[in-house]
C-alpha positions in Angstrom: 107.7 19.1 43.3 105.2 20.6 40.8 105.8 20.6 37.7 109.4 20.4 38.0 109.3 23.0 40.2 110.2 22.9 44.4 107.6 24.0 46.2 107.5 25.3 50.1 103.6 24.1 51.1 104.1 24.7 54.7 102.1 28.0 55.1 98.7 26.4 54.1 96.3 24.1 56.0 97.5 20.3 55.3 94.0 20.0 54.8 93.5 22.2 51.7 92.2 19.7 48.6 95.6 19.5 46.0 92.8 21.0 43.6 92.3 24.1 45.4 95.8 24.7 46.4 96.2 24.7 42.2 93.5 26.4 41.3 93.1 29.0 43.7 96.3 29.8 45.0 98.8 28.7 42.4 96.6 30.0 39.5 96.9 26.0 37.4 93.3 26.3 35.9 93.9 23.8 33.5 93.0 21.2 36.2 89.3 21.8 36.5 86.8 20.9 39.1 84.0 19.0 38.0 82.2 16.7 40.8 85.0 17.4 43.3 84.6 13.7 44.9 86.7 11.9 42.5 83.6 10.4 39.7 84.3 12.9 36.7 88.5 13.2 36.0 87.9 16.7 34.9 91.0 17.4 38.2 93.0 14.3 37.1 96.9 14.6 38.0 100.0 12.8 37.5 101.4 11.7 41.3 104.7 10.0 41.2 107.4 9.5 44.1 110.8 8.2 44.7 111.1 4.8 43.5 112.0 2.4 46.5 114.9 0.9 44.3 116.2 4.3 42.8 115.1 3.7 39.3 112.9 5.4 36.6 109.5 7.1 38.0 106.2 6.0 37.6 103.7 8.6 37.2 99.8 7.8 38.7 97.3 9.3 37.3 95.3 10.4 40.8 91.9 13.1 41.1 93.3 16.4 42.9 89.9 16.7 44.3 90.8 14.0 46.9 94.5 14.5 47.5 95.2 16.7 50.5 98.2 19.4 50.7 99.5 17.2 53.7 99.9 13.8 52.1 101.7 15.2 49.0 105.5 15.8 51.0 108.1 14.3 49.0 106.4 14.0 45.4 105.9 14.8 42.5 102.7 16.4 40.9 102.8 17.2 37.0 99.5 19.0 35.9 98.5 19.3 32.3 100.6 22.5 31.9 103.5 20.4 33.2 104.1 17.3 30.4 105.3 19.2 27.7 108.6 18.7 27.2 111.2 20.7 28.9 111.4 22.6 25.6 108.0 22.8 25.3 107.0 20.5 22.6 103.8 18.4 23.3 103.7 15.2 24.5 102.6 12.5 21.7 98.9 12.2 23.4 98.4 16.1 23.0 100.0 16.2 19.0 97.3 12.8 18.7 94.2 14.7 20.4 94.3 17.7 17.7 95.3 15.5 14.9 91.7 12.7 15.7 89.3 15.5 16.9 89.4 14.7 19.9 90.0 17.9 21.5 87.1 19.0 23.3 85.8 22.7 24.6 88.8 22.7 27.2 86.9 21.4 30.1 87.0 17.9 30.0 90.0 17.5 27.5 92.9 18.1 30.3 91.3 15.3 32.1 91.9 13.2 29.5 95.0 14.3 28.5 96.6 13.7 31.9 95.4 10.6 32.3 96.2 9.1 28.7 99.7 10.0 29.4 100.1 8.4 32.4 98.8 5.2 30.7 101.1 5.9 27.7 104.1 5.9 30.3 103.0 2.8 32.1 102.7 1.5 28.7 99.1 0.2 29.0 97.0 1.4 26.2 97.5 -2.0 24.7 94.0 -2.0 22.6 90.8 -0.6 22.9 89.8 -2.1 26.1 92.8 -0.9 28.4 92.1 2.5 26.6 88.5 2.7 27.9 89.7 0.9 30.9 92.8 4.4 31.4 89.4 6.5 30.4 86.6 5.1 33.1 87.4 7.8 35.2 86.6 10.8 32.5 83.6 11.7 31.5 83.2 13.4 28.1 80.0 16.2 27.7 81.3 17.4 24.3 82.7 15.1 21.4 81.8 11.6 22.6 84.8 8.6 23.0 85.9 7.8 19.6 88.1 10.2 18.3 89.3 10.6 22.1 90.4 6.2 22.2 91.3 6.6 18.4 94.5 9.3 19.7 95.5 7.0 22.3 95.5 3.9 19.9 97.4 5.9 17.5 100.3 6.7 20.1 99.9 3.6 22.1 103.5 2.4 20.5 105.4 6.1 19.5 108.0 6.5 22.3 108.0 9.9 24.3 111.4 10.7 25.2 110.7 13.8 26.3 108.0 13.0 28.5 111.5 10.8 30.2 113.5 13.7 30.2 110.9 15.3 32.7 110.4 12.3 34.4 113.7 12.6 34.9 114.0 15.9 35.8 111.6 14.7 38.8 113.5 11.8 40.0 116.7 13.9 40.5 115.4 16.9 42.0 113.3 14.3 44.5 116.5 12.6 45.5 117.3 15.9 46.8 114.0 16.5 48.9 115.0 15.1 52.6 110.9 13.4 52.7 111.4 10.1 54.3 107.9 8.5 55.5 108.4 7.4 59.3 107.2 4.0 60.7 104.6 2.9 62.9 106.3 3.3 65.4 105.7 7.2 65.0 101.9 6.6 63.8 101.6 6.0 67.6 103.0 8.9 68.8 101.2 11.0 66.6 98.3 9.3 67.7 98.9 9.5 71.4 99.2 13.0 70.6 95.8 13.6 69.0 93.3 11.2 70.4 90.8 12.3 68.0 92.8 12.2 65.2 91.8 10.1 62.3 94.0 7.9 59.8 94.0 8.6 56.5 95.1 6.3 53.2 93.9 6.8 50.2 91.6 9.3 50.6 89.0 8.1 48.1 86.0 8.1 51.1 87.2 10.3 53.6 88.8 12.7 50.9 85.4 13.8 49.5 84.0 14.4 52.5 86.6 16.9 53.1 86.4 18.3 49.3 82.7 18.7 50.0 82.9 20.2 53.6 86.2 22.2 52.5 88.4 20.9 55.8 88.9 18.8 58.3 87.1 18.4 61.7 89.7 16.5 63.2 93.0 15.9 62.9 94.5 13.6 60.3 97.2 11.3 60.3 98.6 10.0 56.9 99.6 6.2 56.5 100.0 5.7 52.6 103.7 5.7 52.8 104.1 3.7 55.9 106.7 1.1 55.2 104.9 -1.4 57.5 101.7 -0.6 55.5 102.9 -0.9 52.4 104.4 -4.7 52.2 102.9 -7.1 49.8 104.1 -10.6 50.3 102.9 -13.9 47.9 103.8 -17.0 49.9 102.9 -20.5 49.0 99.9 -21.1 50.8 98.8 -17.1 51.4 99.1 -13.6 50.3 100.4 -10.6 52.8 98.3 -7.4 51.9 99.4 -4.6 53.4 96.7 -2.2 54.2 97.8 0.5 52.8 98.6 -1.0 49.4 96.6 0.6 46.6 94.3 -1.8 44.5 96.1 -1.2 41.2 98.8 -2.7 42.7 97.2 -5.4 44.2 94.9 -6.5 41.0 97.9 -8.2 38.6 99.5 -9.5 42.1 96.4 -12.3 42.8 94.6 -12.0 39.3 96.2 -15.3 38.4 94.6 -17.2 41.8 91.6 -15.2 42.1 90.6 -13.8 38.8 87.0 -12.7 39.7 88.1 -10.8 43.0 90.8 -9.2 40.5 87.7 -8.2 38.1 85.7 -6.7 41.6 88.1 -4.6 42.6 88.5 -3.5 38.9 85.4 -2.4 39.2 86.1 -0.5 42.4 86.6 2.5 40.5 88.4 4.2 38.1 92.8 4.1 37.6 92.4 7.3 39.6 90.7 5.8 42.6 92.4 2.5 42.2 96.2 4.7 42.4 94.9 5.6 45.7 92.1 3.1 46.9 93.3 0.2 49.5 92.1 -2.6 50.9 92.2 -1.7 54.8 90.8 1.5 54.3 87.8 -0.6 52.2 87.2 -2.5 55.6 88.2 0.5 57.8 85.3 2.6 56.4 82.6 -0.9 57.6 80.1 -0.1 55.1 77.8 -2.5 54.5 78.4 -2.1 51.1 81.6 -2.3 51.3 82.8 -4.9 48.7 85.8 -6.4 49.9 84.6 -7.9 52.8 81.7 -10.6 51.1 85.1 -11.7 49.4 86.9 -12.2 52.4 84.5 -13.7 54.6 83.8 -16.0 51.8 88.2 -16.9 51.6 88.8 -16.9 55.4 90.8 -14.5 55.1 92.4 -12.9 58.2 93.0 -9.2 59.5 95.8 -8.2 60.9 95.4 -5.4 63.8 98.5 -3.7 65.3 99.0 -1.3 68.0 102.0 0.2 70.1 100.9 -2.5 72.9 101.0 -5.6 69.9 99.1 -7.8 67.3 96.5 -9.1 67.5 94.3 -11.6 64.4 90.7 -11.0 63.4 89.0 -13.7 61.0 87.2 -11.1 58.5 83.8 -12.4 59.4 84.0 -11.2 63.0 85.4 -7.9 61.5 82.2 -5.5 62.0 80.7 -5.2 65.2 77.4 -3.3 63.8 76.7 -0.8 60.8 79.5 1.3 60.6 81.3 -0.2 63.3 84.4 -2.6 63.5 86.3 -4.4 66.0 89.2 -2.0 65.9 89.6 -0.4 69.7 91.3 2.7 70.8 95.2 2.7 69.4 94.6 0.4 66.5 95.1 0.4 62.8 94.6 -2.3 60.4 98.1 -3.3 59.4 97.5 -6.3 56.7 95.1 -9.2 55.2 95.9 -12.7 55.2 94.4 -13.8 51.8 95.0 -17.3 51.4 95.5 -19.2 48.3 93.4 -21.5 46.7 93.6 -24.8 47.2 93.5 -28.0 44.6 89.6 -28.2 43.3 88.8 -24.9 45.0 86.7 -22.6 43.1 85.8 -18.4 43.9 83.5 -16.2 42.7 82.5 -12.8 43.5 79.3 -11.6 41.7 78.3 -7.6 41.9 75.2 -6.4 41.3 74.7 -2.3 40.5 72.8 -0.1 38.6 75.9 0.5 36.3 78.9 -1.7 35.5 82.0 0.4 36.8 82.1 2.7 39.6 79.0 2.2 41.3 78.2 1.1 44.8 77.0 -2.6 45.2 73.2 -3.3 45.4 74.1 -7.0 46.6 77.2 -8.3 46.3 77.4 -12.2 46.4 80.9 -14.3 47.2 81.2 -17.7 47.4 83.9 -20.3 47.6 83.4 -23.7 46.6 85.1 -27.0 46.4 83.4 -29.7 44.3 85.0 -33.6 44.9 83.2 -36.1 42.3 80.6 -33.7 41.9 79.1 -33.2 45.6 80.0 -30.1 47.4 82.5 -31.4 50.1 83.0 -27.6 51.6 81.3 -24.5 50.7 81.5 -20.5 51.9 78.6 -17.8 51.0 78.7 -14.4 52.0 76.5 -11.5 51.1 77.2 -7.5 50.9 74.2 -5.1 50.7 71.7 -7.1 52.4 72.0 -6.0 55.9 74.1 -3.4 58.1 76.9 -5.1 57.8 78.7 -8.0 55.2 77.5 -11.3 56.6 78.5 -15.3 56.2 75.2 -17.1 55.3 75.6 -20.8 57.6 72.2 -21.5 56.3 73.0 -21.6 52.6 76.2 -23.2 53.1 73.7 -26.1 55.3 72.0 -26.5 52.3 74.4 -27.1 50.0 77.4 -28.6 52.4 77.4 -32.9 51.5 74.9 -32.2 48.3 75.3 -33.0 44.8 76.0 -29.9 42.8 73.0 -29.1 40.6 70.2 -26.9 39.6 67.8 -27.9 41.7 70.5 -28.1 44.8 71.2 -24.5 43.5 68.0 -23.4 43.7 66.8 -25.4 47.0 69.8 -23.1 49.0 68.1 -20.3 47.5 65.5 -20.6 49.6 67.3 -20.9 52.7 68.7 -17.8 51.8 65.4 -15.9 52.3 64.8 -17.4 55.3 68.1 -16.7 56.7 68.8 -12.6 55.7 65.9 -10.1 55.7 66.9 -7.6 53.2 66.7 -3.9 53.9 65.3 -1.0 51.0 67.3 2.3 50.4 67.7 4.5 47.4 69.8 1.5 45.6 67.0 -1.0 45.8 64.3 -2.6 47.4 64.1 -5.6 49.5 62.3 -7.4 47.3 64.7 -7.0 44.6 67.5 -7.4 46.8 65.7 -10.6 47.8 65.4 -11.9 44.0 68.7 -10.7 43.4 70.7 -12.6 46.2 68.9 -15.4 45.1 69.4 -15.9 41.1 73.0 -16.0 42.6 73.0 -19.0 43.3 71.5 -20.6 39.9 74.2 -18.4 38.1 76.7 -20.1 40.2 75.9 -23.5 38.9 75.4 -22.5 35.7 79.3 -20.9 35.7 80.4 -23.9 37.8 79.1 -26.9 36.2 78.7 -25.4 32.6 81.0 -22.7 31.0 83.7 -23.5 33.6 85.4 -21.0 35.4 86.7 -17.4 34.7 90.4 -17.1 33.4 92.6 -14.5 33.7 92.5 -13.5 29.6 88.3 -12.6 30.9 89.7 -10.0 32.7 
């Protein structure tokens, strides 16, 4: 569906970016390409499908730079010419955008449009910071934020039944679309079919090199709506993450348990990448920069690995087998995570270091768990992103603080075993020596958040 409207795809190359199918070949212009590789929002789009339990839809504000043609079957795409009201009457963010100034020279402006009213629908422009939180993914080169956050704070509470009457216009004409996502159990045929294909989620790393390259090399096999994939499970003692469940669906799920890893993968990217972003295709990719894994390592947490011929379990820390390289053999897919809860006196933090706050790639990335008894560190976990070619567990840091009483100077003393233990490398993000400094003050910060201002709560986030 686009824009209310059925649409017959099957003529073009599933490949073909959802930004140039609507640019080029359904004449849309009011989505704009910017960066085309999802950093800019000037291609933002509202993506919402059948709701599992046949209520209202959800709309998800998503960048057509990285959707492809072939992962779209059996939605619904809504453009910027495509909120209006059925009778054409503007949706509340538009009216609010002329009436602050913040209308901008057209480029940037549907951008922000789109993606304001799919915060306004999912009723999250709540105050200032969830409005520059719905906005991270936007970038303004004309009038500057104010008068853009001062529209949305000025309709975060008007109603927009109009904006429900397309919605559901949507839902009912979707009912009617015969789209059902298949199992796993045909993921394996497909790929027995094509050896070389490649799986696809999200799309937020693979999708701009596509964008870039303009297709595919290989063939690609979708597996954001695999019902296996898509299962997200809170039992007493551990979490079930399915790996094809996006992070913005994840975050309010553990922010309660884990409130730093909620703030990390906040900081994964923007609502538009988060819509689309998941946590296996975060450890499929095995970059060393990759910022789930520290966090994992550091939680024991456990990969699940399926295949047609079974499952198998992989503790996270013997996840990558070199740079770029996992475990994963011929046939397999990453099917879930094992996250488990924390337990009584148990304390978790994830500490990332870039050159900017939100969407950046990690310079070091820093997790550890700790459990303090009376004082003394009865069990300890430190892992490290960006310091090697792959995410590692540092035993030696651990040695030095493992049966210690927790303070400064302990802080600092594992410091030094972690220089001796990692041997940083330099890129275009940093230098070793700074990556050397870095990992260290870690550890001081730790204590100081441990032992003095106590630990992050979910109202930090």
């Amino acid at each position: 569906m686009l824009n209310g409207e059925t649409v017959d795809a099957r003529d073009m190359p599933p490949t073909v970016t959802l930004l140039d199918y609507l640019r080029l070949h359904r004449r849309l212009t009011g989505t704009k390409e910017g960066c085309a590789e999802g950093d800019c929002g000037a291609c933002t789009v509202l993506l919402a499908r059948p709701p599992a339990n046949g209520g209202d839809l959800s709309y998800d504000a998503v960048n057509a730079c990285l959707l492809l043609l072939g992962q779209l079957d059996g939605t619904a795409i809504r453009t910027v010419e495509g909120i209006a009201a059925p009778d054409g009457a503007p949706h509340p963010v538009q009216r609010a955008l002329v009436e602050t100034g913040g209308s901008q020279c057209g480029y940037c402006t549907p951008g922000f449009v789109v993606a304001l009213v799919g915060a306004h629908r999912a009723g999250r422009l709540t105050d200032t910071a969830a409005v520059h939180d719905a906005l991270a993914g936007n970038l303004c080169r004309c009038t500057g934020y104010r008068p853009i956050v001062d529209a949305a704070l000025a309709v975060a509470n008007e109603a927009a039944p109009r904006m429900d009457a397309v919605a559901e216009l949507d839902r009912t004409r979707l009912g009617q679309l015969d789209s059902r996502p298949g199992g796993l159990a045909d993921v394996f045929d497909a790929l027995a079919a094509e050896p070389d294909a490649r799986p696809i989620c999200g799309a937020t790393d693979l999708g701009v090199a596509i964008s870039k390259q303009k297709g595919a090399d290989v063939p690609l096999v979708a597996l954001d709506r695999v019902p296996e994939l898509q299962r997200l499970d809170i039992h007493d003692d551990h979490y079930l993450i399915g790996a094809a469940v996006p992070l913005e669906r994840l975050i309010p799920v553990i922010a309660a348990d884990y409130p730093s890893l909620a703030v990390l993968f906040r900081r994964f990217g923007s609502p538009q990448i988060r819509n689309r972003a998941t946590l296996g295709g975060n450890i499929g990719t095995a970059s060393p920069i990759g910022d789930s894994l520290p966090a994992l390592i550091a939680l024991d947490a456990g990969i699940g690995i399926v295949s047609r011929h079974g499952r198998r379990a992989v503790p996270a820390a013997d996840m990558f087998s070199g740079y770029r390289r996992t475990v994963l053999q011929a046939g397999e897919l990453i099917e879930h995570v094992i996250l488990p809860r924390p337990r009584p006196g148990e304390i978790f933090r994830i500490y990332k270091l870039s050159k900017r706050y939100d969407q950046d790639i990690s310079t070091v990335c820093g997790a550890f768990r700790l459990t303090l008894t009376d004082g003394m560190v009865t069990d300890i976990r430190v892992a490290y992103g960006g310091m090697a070619a792959t995410p590692v567990r540092v035993a030696a840091v651990e040695d030095a603080l493992r049966g210690k009483a927790w303070t400064l100077e302990t802080a600092r003393a594992a410091a030094g075993a972690l220089d001796r233990a990692l041997s940083p490398m330099t890129d275009m993000r940093g230098s070793a020596a700074y990556r050397r400094s870095a990992g260290r003050n870690l550890l001081p910060r730790l204590w100081h958040e441990t032992a003095g201002a106590g630990p992050v709560t979910v109202q930090d986030l």
